[in-house]
C-alpha positions as CSV (number, residue, x, y, z in Angstrom):
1,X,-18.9,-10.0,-3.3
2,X,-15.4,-11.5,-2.1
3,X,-14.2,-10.6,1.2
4,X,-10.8,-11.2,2.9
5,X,-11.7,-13.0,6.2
6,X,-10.1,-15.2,8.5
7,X,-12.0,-18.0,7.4
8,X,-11.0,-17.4,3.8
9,X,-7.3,-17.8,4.5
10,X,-8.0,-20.7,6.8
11,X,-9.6,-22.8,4.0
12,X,-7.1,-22.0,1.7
13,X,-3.9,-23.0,3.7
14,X,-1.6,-25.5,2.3
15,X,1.0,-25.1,5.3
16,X,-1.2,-26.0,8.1
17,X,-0.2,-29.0,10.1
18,X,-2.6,-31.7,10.8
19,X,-2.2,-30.8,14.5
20,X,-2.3,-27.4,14.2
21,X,-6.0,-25.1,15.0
22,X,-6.9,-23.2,12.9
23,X,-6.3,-20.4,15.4
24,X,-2.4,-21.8,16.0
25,X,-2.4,-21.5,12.1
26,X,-3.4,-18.4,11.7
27,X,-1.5,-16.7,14.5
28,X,2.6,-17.7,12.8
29,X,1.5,-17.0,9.0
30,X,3.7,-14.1,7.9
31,X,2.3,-14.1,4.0
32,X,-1.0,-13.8,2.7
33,X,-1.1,-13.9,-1.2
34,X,-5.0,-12.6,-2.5
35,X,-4.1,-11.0,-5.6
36,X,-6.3,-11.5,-8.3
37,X,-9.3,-12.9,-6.4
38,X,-12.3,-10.3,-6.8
39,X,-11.8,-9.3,-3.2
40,X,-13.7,-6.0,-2.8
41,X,-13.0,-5.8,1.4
42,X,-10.8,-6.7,4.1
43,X,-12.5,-7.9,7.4
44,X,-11.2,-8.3,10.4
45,X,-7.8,-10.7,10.5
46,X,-7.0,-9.8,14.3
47,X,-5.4,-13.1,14.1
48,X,-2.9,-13.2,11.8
49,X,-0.5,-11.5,14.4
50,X,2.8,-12.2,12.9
51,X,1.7,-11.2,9.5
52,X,4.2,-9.3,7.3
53,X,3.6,-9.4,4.2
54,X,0.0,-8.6,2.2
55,X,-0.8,-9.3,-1.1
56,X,-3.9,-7.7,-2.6
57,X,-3.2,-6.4,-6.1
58,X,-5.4,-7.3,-8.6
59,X,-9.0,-7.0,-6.8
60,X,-11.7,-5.0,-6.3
61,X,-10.5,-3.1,-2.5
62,X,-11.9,0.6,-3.0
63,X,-11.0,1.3,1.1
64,X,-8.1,0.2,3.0
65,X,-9.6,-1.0,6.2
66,X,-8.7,-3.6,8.7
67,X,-5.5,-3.4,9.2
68,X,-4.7,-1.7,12.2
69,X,-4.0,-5.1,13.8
70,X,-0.8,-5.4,11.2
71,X,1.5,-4.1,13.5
72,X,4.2,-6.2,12.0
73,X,3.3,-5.6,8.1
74,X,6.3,-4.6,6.2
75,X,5.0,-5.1,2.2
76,X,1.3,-4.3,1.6
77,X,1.1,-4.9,-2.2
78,X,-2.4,-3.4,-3.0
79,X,-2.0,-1.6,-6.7
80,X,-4.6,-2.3,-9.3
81,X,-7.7,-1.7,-7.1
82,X,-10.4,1.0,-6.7
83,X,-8.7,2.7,-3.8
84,X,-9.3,6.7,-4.0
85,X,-7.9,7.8,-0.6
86,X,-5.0,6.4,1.6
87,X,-6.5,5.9,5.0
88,X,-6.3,3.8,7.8
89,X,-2.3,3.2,7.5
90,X,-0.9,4.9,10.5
91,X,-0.6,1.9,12.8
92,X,1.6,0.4,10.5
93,X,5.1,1.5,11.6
94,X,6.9,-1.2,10.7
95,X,5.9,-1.0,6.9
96,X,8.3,-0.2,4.6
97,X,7.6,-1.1,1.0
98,X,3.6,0.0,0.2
99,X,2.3,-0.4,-3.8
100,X,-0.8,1.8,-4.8
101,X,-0.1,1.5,-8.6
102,X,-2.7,2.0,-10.4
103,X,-6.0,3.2,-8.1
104,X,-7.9,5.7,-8.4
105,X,-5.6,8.4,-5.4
106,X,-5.2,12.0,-6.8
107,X,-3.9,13.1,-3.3
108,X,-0.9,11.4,-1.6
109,X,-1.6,11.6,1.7
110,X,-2.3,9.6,5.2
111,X,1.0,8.5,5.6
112,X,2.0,10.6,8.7
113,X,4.1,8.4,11.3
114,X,5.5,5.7,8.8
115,X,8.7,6.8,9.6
116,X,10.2,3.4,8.1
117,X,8.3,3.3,4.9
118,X,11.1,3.5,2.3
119,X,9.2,2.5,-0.9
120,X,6.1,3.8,-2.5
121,X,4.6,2.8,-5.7
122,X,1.9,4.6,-6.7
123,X,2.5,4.7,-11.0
124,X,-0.7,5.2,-13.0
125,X,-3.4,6.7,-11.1
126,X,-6.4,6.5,-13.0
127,X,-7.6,10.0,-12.6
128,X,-9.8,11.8,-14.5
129,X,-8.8,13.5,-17.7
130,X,-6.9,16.5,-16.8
131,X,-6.3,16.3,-13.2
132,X,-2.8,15.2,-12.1
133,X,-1.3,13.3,-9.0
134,X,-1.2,15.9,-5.6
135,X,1.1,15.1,-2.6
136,X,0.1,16.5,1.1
137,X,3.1,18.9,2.6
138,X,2.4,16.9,5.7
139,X,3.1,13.4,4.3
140,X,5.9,14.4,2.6
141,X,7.5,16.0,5.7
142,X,6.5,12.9,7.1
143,X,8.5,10.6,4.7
144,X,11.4,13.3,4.2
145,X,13.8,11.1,6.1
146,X,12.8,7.7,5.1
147,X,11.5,7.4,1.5
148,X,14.3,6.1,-0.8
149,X,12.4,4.8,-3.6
150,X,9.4,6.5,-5.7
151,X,7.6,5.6,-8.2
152,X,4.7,8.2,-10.0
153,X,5.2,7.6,-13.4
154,X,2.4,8.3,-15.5
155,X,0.6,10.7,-13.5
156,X,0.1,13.2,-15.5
157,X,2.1,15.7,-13.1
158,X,4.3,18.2,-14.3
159,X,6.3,20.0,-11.4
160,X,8.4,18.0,-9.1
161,X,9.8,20.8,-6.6
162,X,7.7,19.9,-3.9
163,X,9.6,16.5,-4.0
164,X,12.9,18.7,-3.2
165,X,12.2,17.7,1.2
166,X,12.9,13.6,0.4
167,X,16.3,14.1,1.8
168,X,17.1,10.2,1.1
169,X,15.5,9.6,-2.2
170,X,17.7,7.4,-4.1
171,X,15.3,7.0,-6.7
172,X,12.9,8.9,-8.2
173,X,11.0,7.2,-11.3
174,X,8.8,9.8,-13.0
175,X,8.3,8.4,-16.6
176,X,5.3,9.4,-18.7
177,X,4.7,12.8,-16.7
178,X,4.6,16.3,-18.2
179,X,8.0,17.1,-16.7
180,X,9.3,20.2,-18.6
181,X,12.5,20.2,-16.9
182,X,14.1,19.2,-13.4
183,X,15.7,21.2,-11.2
């Protein structure tokens, strides 16, 4: 069991100065790179204070937790984990790129009051056989004014219309869906 602590990034720091606590350290890192390290949980990183960008892809995170000091965050990069539910997101206003690629979310939701988000990633859910990626009327609403960039390709979904409120979508990539036709 691997978890995300302060500690963890402390010992493996290669910018800290010689002067520098480990506190002082901590509190002016802006990226954290985790990916790939059989990290199952984020604890508490009060800390990192100027932290904006969060990489996590590649582990073992089934909740996304801890965070709600990341007022600055503007990339969380956790796709290829065993996250089933978006949660514990909305203190993050300044976040604007967030990659969920391949979890385990059949509901796009929780993302009320990330007015800045313009990017979401979240291509090849691994949902059961069948079942097919939902989105929340609430959460759309939500990102209707923002969201520029989407990825849900192979999600098994096959009716796009409730993405028709993304007033600024730019791109929409939808590969490997059962799209019969766009409107």
């Amino acid at each position: 069991m691997v978890r995300l602590t302060l500690d963890l990034i402390a010992k493996n720091n290669n910018f800290k100065t010689r002067k520098e606590t480990t506190s002082q350290y901590l509190k002016k890192i802006t990226h954290v790179n985790f990916s790939d390290k059989n990290i199952d949980a984020i604890e508490d990183l009060s800390l990192c204070k100027n932290l904006s960008v969060l990489y996590l892809y590649d582990n073992r995170i089934s909740q996304i937790t801890n965070l709600n000091y990341a007022t600055n965050l503007t990339h969380l990069y956790l796709q290829n984990n065993c996250i089933s539910c978006i949660e514990n997101l909305r203190s993050l206003k300044k976040l604007e790129k967030l990659y969920l690629g391949g979890n385990y979310i059949a509901v796009i939701e929780g993302l009320e009051g990330l007015e800045g988000l313009r990017e979401l990633h979240v291509e090849s859910q691994r949902l059961p056989l069948g079942e097919k990626l939902l989105f929340d009327p609430r959460t759309l609403h939500s990102l209707a004014k923002s969201l520029s960039i989407l990825n849900i390709s192979n999600n098994n979904i096959d009716d796009i219309r409730d993405l028709e409120i993304l007033e600024n979508l730019n791109q929409l990539i939808a590969v490997d869906n059962q799209l019969l036709h766009m409107k």
